[in-house]
matplotlib code that plots the C-alpha trace (Angstrom):
import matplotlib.pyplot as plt

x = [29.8, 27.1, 25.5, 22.1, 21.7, 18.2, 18.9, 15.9, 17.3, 14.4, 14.8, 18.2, 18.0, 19.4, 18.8, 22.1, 22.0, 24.8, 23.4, 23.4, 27.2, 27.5, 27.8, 30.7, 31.5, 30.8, 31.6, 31.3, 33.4, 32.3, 33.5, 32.3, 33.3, 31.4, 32.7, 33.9, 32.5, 35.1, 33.5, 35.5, 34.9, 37.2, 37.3, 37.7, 38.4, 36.4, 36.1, 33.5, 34.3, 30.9, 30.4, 31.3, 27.8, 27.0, 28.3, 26.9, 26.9, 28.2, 27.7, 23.7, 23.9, 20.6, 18.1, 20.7, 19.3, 19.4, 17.2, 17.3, 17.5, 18.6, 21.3, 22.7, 20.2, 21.1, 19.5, 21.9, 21.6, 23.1, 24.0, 23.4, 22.6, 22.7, 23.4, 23.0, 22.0, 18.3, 16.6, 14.9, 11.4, 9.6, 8.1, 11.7, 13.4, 11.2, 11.1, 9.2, 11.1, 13.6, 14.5, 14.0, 14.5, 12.4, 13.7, 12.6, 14.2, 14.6, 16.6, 17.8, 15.6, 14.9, 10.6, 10.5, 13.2, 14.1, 10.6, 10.8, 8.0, 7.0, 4.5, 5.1, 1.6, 0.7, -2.7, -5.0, -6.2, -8.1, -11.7, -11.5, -14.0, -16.5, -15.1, -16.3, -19.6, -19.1, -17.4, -18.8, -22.5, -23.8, -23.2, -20.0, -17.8, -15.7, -18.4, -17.4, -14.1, -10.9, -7.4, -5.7, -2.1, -1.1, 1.6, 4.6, 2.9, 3.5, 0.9, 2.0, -0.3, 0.9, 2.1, 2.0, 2.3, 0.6, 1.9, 0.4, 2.0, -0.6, 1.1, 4.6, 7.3, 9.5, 8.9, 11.3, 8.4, 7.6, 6.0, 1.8, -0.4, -4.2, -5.6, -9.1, -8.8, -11.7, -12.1, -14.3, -17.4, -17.8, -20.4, -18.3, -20.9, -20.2, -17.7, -16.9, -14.7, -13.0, -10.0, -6.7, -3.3, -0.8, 2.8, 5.5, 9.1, 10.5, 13.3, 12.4, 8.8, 8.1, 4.4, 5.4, 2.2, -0.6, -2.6, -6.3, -7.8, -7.5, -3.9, -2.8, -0.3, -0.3, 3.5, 4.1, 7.0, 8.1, 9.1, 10.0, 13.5, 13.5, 17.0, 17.9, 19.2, 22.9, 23.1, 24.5, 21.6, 22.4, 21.4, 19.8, 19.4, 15.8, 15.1, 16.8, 14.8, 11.4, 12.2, 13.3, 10.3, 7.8, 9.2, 9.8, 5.3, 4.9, 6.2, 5.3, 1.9, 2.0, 3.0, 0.7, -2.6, -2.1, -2.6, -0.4, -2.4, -1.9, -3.6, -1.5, -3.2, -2.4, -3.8, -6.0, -8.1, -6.5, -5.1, -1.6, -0.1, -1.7, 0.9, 1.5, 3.8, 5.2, 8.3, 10.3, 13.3, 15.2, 18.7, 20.3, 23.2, 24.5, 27.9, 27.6, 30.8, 30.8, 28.7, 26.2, 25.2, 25.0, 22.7, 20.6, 20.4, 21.0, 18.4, 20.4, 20.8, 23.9, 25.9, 27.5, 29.7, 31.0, 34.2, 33.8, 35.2, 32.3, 28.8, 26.1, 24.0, 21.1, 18.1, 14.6, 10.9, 9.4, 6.2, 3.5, 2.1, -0.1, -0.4, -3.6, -2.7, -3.9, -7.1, -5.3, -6.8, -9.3, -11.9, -9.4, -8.5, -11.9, -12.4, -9.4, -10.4, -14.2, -12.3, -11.7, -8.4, -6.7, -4.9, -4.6, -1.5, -2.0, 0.9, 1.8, 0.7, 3.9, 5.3, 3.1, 4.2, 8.2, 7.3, 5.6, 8.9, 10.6, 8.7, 9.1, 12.6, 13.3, 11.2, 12.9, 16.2, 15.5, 16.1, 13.0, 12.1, 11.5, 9.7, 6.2, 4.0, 0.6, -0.6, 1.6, 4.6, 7.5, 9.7, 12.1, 12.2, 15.9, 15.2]
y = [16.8, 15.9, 11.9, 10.8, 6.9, 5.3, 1.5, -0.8, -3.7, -6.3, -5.7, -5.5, -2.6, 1.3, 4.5, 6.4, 10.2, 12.4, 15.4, 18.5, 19.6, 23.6, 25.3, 24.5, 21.7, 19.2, 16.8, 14.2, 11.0, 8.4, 5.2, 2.4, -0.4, -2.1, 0.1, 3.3, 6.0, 7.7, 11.2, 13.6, 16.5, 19.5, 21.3, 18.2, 14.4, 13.0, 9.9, 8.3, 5.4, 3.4, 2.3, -1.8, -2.6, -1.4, -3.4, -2.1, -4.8, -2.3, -4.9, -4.7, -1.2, -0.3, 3.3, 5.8, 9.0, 12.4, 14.5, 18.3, 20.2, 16.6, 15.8, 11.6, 8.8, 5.3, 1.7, -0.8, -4.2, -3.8, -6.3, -3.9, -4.2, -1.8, -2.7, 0.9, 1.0, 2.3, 4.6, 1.0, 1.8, 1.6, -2.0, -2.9, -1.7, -1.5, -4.8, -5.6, -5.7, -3.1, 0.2, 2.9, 6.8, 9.3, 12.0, 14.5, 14.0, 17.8, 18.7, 15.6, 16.8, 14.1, 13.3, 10.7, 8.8, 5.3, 4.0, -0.3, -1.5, -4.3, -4.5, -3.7, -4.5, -3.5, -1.4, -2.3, -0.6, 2.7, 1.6, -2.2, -1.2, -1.2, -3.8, -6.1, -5.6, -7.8, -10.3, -11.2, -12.6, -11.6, -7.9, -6.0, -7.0, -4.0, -1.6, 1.8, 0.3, 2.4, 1.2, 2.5, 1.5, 0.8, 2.3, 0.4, -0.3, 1.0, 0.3, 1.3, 2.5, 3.7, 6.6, 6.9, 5.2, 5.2, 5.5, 5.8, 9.3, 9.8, 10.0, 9.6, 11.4, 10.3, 13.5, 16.0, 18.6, 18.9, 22.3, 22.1, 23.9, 23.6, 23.6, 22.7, 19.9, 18.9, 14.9, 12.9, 11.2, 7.5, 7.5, 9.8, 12.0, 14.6, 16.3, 16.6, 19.2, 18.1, 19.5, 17.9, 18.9, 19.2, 18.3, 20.6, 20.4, 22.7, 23.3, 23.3, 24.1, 21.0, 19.4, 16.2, 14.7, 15.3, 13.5, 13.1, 13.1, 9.4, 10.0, 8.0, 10.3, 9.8, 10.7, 10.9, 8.7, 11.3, 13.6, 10.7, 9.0, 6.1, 4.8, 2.1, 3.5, 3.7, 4.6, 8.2, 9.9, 9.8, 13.3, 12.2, 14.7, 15.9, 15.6, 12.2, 10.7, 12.3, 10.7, 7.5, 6.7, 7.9, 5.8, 2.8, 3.7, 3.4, 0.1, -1.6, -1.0, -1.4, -4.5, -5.7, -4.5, -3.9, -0.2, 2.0, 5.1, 7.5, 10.6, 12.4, 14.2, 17.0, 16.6, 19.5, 17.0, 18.9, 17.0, 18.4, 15.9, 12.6, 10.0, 7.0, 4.8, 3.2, 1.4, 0.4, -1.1, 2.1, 2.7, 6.5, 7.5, 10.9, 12.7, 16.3, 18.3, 22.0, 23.6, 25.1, 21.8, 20.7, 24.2, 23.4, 19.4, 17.5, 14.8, 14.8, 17.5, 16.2, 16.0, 19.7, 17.6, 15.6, 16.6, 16.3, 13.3, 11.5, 10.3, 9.8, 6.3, 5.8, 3.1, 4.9, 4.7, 6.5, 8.1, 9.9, 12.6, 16.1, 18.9, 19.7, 23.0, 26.4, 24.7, 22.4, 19.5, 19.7, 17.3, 14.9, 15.0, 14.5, 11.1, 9.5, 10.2, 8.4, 5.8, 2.0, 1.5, 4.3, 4.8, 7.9, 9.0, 11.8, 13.5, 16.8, 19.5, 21.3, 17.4, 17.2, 20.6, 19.8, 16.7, 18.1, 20.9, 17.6, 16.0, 19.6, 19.5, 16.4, 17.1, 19.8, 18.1, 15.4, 15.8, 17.5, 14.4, 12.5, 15.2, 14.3, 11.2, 11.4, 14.2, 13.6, 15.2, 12.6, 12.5, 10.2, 9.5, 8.7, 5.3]
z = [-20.1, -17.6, -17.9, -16.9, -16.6, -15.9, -14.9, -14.5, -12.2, -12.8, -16.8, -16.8, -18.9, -19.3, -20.6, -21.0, -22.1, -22.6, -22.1, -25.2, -25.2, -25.3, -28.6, -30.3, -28.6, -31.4, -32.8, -29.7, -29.3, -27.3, -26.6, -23.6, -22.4, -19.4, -16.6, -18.5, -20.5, -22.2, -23.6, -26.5, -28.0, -29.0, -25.4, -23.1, -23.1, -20.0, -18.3, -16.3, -14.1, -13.6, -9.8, -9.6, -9.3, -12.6, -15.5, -19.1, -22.2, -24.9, -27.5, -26.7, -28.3, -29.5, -30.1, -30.6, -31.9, -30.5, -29.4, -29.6, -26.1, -24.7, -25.8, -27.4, -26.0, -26.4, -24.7, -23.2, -21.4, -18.3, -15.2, -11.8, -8.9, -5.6, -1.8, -0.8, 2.7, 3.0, 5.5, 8.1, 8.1, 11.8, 11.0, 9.7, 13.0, 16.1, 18.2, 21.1, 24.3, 23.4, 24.7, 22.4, 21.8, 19.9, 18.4, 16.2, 12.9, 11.8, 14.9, 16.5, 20.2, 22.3, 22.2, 24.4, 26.4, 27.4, 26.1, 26.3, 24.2, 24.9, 21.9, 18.2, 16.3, 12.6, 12.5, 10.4, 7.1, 8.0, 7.3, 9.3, 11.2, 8.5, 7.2, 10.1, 9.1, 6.2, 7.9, 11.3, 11.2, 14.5, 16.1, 15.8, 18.8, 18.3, 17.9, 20.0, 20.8, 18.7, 19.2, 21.7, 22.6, 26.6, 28.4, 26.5, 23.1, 19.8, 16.6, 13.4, 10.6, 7.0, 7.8, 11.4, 14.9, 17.8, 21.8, 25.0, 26.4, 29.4, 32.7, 31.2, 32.8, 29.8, 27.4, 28.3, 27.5, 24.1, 23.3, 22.3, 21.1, 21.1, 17.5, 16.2, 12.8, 11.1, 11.1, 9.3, 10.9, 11.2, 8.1, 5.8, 5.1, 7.3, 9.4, 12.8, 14.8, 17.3, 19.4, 18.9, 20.4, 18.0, 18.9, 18.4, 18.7, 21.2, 19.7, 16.0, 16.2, 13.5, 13.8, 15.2, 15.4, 17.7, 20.8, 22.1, 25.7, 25.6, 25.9, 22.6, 20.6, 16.5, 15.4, 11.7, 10.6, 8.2, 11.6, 13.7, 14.2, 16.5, 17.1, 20.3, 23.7, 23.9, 20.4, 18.8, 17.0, 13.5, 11.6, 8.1, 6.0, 5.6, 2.1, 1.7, 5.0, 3.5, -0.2, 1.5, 4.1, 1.3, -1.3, 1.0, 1.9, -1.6, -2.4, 0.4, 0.2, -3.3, -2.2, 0.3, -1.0, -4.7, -5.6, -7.4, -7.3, -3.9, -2.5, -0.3, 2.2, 5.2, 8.2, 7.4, 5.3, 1.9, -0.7, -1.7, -4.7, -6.6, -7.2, -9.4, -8.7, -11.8, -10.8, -7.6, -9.1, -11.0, -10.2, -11.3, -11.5, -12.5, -13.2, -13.7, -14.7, -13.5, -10.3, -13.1, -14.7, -10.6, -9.8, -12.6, -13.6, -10.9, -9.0, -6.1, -3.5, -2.3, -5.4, -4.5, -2.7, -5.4, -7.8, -11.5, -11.7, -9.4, -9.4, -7.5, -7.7, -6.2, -5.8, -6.4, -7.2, -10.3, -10.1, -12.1, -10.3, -10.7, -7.8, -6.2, -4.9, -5.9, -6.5, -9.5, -10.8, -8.2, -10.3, -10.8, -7.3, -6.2, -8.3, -6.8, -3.6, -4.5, -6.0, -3.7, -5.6, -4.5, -1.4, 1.2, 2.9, 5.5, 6.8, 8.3, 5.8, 5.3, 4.9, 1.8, 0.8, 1.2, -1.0, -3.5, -4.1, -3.8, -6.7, -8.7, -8.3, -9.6, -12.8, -13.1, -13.1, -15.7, -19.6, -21.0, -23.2, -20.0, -17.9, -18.9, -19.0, -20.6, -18.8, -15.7, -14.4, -13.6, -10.7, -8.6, -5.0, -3.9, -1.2]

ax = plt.figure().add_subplot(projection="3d")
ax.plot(x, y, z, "-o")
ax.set_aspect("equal")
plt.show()
């Protein structure tokens, strides 16, 4: 008998549903207590231990009804909470006057070595240059003048960072390849092309980012790990480390500037996926009972590794979201991206495209009754 569990940890609330039992299978008992769900019916007797953290108030009790090709929902009060180590983001981890190694995240090669940095600064928002405009009252003293990191710097945007790579003996030869990208002029109103050099992994031939004639190199931090010298490179698997960094994006700048609604872009200009963040505080946990229900319901990759007697738990963001691919809700697409309150995120093309089978999957995996939002699509991102 396979469980889905929704916890929101600011409302101290749940959504618990027992998911539609095979034919003959009924009638279900069910009994709960804070930590156990004990689950009945005439083929099995089950029991689900609920992780410390997560204490349900059974007395609280309330919207039990169920719903066909879902299975038994019912509404708890609940007292969770979740110290699950996340994924450091770079602005979390980096400091200045530390040694640092690169790597490339798919494969674990080594991008750049023994790098000290003696400078860790925040960008600024993409369009601060125009921005100056409005602020300073005599001419623009940063007109013609881009950021560009020196030799030991790092400056971290939204959803990349910025080094200084000319003349450094420190990149055990990364392979590149010369590609032409189409970037937007200074006025917006038309395009420019211009020659970039993409980087490539050697080893794993990911698009790591890709680096100008000024020298400065743009690496994504989706393809990116940056670990301290001395230290083991830790292997992350690649959907949990592109969930976590794009989910830890999302409510940080949710955060910090006060916008919910995201384009994510490649850097081929497309837009790939529109997302809505809706909450940052959900908790899930799942138990799933035979490798079927696993193959075909669950939200976590991972949980293949689990017997039937375990469950995964894990802190995540809940989004809205709609594909832009195949020429899909192109007019839509082209609002958001008119509109001041929402917010662009460009990474590597086939990054958007791994996250949007990311976002499928998990809408695939939830109870039909919860796939679906207005005219949204719903999915999780695991942190």
């Amino acid at each position: 008998m396979d469980v889905f569990l929704e916890i929101r940890k600011r409302l101290q609330s749940a959504l618990l549903i027992i998911r539609e039992p095979k034919q003959g299978s009924l009638p279900i008992d069910v009994s709960i207590t804070p930590s156990v769900l004990k689950i009945k019916t005439l083929e099995q007797c089950r029991e689900i231990n609920f992780p410390p953290e997560v204490r349900l108030v059974p007395s609280s009790l309330r919207g039990l009804h169920y719903v066909p090709g879902d299975g038994m929902h019912m509404r708890f009060l609940v007292q969770a909470d979740s110290d699950k180590r996340l994924i450091s983001t770079l602005s979390q981890s980096l400091q200045a006057l530390k040694c640092y190694v690169f790597y490339c995240q798919s494969c674990g090669e080594i991008i750049i070595k023994e790098r000290k940095l003696l400078r860790v600064l925040p960008l600024p928002s993409g369009n601060w240059n125009a921005l100056v405009e409005d602020w300073c009252c005599h001419p623009d003293p940063f007109a013609n003048k881009p950021l560009h990191p020196g030799g030991n710097d790092c400056f971290i945007g939204d959803t990349h960072f910025l080094v200084n790579l000319k003349s450094d003996s420190c990149v055990p030869g990364p392979e590149i390849t010369q590609v032409e990208t189409q970037h937007p002029s200074e006025s917006h109103l038309e395009s420019k092309a211009k020659a970039n050099t993409e980087i490539i992994c050697k080893r794993c031939k990911a698009m790591l980012g890709e680096t100008g004639s000024s020298g400065t190199t743009k690496f994504y931090i989706t393809e990116i790990i940056i670990q301290p010298s001395g230290r083991d490179f830790d292997m992350i698997p690649r959907s949990q480390f592109v969930q976590s960094v794009i989910a830890q994006c999302l409510v940080e700048l949710s955060s910090t500037r006060s916008t919910f609604r995201f384009t994510v872009q490649g850097h081929d200009g497309k837009t790939y996926v529109l997302v809505w963040l809706l909450n940052s505080d959900s908790l899930l946990i799942e138990s799933l009972g035979n490798s079927e229900s696993i193959q075909a319901f669950s939200l976590f990759e991972d949980m293949e590794m689990l017997n039937s007697n375990s469950i995964g738990i894990w802190n995540a963001v809940k989004v809205l979201y709609h594909p832009c691919i195949k020429n899909r809700n192109n007019e839509l697409a082209s609002s958001w991206e008119n509109d001041i309150g929402v917010h662009s995120l460009v990474l590597p093309s086939q990054t958007c495209l791994e996250l949007l089978l990311m976002l499928s999957r998990s809408n695939d995996s939830l109870p039909p009754s919860l796939q679906y939002m207005n005219s949204f699509q719903v999915a999780f991102l695991k942190m």
